[in-house]
N, C-alpha and C positions, 0 to 999 in steps of 0.2 A: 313390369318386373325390372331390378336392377339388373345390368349387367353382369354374365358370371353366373346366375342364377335360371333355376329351369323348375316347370311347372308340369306333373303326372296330370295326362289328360283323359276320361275316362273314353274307352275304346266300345264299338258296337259288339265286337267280338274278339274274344280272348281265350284260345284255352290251349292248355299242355295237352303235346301230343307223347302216346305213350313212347320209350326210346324203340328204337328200329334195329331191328338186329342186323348185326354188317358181315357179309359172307367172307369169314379168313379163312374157310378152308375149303375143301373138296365140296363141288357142288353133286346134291343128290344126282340128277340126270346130265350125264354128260359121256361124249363119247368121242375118239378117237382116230383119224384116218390113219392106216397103214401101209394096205397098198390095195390097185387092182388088183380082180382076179377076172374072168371070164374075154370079153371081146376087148382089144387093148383101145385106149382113145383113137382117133386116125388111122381106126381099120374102115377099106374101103369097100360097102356093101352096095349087094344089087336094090334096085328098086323094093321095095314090099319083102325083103329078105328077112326072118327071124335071124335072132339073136339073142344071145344072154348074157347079163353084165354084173359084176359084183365088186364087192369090195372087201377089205378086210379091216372090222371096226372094233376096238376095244373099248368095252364100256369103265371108264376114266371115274366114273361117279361112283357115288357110295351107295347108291340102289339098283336094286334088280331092277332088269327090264322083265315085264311083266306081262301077262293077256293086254293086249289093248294098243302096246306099241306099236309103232307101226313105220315105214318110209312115205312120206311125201315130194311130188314133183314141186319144186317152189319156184322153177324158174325156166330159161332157156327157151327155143325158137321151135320146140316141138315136144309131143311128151311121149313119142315111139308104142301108143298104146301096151298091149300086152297089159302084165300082171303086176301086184304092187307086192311088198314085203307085209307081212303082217304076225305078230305073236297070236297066236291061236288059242293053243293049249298051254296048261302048268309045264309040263311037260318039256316047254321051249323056252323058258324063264334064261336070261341071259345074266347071270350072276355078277356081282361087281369087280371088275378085274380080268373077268375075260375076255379072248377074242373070238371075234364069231365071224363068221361070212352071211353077208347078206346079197340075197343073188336075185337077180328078176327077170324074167322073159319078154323079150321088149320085140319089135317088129321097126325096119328102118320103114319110111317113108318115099311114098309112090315115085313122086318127082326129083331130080339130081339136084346136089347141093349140099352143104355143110351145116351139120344140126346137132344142138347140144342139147343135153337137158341137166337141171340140177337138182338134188336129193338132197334132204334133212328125212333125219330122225324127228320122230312126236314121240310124245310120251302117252298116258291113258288119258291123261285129259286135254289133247291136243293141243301142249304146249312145244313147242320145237327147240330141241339142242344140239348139243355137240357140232362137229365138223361137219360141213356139207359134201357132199360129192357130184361127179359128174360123168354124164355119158358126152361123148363126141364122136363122131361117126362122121363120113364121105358117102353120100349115095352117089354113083354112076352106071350109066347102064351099061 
């Protein structure tokens, strides 16, 4: 071929993809941290001691939280057993725009030492959003 000049080479595969919708605004599930409520981070509990920890989350998105939401632990050096958050009933449906308290019964651990844990929101189909949050706690005996 001369110089300056270019030759369409036939390709094994080619095709148009449909366009991609781009998120400009308010995403469906999303959520908000505001503040603690229940046991403050750097409270110093006994061995095996109960406790309850909560936060205060505004849902930021444009959908109801719905049956199926729920808290999960995603992270940190312990998961304090006890209970997890979960939407239940209609009845607990957490509307767009508000705030709600999410609270859980957690139990520190047996041996002394410093231990966190972290929480995300899911949604019903165990996809994870908004803000995370966190316990941190002191066990000594």
């Amino acid at each position: 071929l001369p110089a300056g000049t270019f030759q369409l080479l036939p390709t094994s595969t080619f095709s148009i993809l449909p366009v991609q919708a781009t998120p400009t605004g308010a995403l469906c599930d999303n959520s908000a941290y505001i503040r603690d409520v229940g046991t403050p981070d750097g409270t110093v509990l006994k061995p095996g001691q109960a406790f309850a920890k909560g936060w205060l989350i505004q849902n930021i998105g444009t959908c109801n939280w719905k049956v199926g939401y729920h808290l999960v632990r995603v992270g940190g050096n312990t998961d304090f057993g006890g209970d997890t958050f979960s939407i239940r009933l209609p009845s607990q449906v957490v509307l767009a725009g508000t705030i709600v308290e999410v609270s859980i019964n957690l139990v520190a651990p047996k041996a002394p030492g410093t231990y966190e844990a972290r929480y995300q929101m899911y949604n019903d189909r165990d996809i994870p959003f908004g803000t995370g949050m966190t316990v941190a706690v002191e066990v000594r005996k």
